[in-house]
Each structure stands twice: as C-alpha cells, then as structure tokens.
C-alpha positions in Angstrom: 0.0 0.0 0.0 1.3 3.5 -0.6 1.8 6.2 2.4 -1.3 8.2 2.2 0.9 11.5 3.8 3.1 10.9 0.9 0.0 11.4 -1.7 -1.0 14.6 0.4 2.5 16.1 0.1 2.6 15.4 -3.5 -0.3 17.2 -4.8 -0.3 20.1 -7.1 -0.8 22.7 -4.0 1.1 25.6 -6.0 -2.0 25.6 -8.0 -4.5 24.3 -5.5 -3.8 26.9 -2.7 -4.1 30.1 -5.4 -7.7 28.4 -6.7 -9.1 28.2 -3.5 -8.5 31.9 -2.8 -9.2 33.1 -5.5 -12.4 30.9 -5.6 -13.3 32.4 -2.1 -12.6 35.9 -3.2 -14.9 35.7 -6.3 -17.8 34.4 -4.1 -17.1 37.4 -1.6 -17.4 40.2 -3.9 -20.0 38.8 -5.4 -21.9 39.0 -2.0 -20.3 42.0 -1.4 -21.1 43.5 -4.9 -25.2 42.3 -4.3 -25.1 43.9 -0.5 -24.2 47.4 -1.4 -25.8 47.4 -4.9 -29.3 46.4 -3.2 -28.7 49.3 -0.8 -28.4 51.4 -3.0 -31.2 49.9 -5.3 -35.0 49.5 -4.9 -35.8 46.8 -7.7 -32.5 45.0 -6.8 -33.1 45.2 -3.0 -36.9 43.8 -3.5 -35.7 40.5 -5.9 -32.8 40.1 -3.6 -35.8 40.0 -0.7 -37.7 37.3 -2.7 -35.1 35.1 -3.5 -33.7 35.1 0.2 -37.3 33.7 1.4 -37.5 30.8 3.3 -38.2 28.3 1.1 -36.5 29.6 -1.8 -33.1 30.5 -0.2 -32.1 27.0 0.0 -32.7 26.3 -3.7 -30.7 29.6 -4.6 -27.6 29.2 -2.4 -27.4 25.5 -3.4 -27.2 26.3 -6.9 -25.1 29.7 -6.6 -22.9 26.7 -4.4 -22.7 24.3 -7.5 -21.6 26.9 -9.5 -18.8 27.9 -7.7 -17.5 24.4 -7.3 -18.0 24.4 -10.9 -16.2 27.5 -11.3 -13.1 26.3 -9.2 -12.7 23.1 -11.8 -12.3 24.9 -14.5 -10.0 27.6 -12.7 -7.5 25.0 -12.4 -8.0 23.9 -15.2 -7.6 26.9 -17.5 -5.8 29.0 -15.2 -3.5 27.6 -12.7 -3.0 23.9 -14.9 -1.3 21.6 -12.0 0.1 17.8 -12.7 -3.0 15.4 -13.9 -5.8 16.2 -11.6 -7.3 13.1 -9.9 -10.3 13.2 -7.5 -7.5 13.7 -4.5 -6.9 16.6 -6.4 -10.3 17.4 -6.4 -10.4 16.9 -3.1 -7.5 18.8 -2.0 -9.4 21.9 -4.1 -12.6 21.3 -2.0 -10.1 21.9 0.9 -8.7 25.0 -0.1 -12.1 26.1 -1.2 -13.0 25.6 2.2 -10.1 27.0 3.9 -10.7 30.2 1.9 -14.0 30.3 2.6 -13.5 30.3 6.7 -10.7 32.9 6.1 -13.2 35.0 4.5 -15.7 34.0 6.8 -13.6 35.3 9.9 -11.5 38.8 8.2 -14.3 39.4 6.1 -16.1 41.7 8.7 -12.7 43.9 9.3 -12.4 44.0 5.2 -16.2 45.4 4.7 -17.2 41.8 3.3 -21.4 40.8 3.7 -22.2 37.5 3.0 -25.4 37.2 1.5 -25.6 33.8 -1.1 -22.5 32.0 0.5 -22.3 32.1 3.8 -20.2 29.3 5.8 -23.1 27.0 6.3 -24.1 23.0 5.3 -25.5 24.2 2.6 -22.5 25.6 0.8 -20.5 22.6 1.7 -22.8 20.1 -0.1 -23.1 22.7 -2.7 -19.7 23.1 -3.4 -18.6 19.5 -3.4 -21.3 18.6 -6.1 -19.9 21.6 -8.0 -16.7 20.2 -8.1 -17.1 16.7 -8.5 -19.8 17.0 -11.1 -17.4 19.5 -13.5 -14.3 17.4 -12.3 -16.2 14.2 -13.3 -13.8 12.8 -16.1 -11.0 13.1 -13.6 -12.7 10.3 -10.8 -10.9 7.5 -12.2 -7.4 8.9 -13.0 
C-alpha cells in the first residue's frame, strides 16, 4: 500500500492553494457586490428580498454553491493547470475552497465583506462538493 501522507505532500498545492482563494474571493465580492448594490437599489433590494425567502433560499444558495465548485474546476483547469488532476486533487481543491472560505468568513467583517448567497453554512458545503465533482467528473478514475 502507498503512504497516504506521501500522496498529500505530493499534490499540485502551487496551483491548488491560489484556486481556492481566488475561488473564495470571487464568491465574496460577489456577495459584497449584491449587499451594497441592493442598498443602494429599490428593484434589486426587492428580488434580492424574494429570492432570500424561506423556502427559496435554499434552492438559490445551493445552486449559486454548484456553480462555484463548478467555477473552481475549471479555474485549475484553465488557469492555474497543476500535474493530472485526480479526484485527490479534487479533493484537495474542495479543501482550499473551504479554507478560503473560513478565512473569508472570519476577516471578512474587518475587510467590509457581507455574506449574502454563501455564507459558511451545510448548505455551501454540499453545494460546493457537487460543484466540483460534477465538473471534475472525467477526472474520478485517473
């Protein structure tokens, strides 16, 4: 069997570690972008009222979540191209996804950042792991 810490060590994390950030950065303006644009807005700050409804706020955060899974495949992909991507690669990008997202989560606040559609919850987990498995598909077996 091979070491398991030895297939950590050796993933692409010069391209892994830039994706994540940037992933989490996109998905903080964005929030950031909607929060003072409906504030400033009437029509924008009534939609923004309907789609973050009870029932409807799941639907919309999980799909906002997909897509910026999505988003974070082809990043690496086009952007910041690493060594074959396998789905511990895909894995590891979940991570740095993640560990974006908390630092963005916790300095947000001090950096004027609102989260709106992508908040650190359950939701945006499960959202952004079907993001990037579904787009990262062809890479499962490899």
């Amino acid at each position: 069997m091979s070491n398991p810490w030895q297939q950590f060590k050796a993933l692409p994390w010069r391209s892994l570690v830039p994706t994540g950030l940037l992933i989490a950065l996109i998905a903080a303006l964005f929030d950031t972008g909607l929060y003072y644009i409906a504030a400033t807005i009437t029509a924008v700050r009534e939609a923004l009222i309907l789609l973050l409804r009870s029932p409807l706020v799941l639907l919309v955060r999980l799909g906002l979540s997909i897509g910026l899974g999505m988003v974070a495949v082809i990043c690496l992909e086009v952007w910041f191209n690493p060594a074959p991507i396998s789905s511990g690669t895909l894995w590891a990008l979940f991570l740095c996804v993640l560990m974006g997202s908390v630092f963005f989560s916790f300095f947000g606040g001090t950096l004027g950042l609102r989260p709106l559609f992508f908040p650190l919850t359950d939701v945006f987990l499960i959202g952004t792991a079907v993001g990037i498995f579904w787009q990262g598909r062809r890479y499962w077996r490899y």
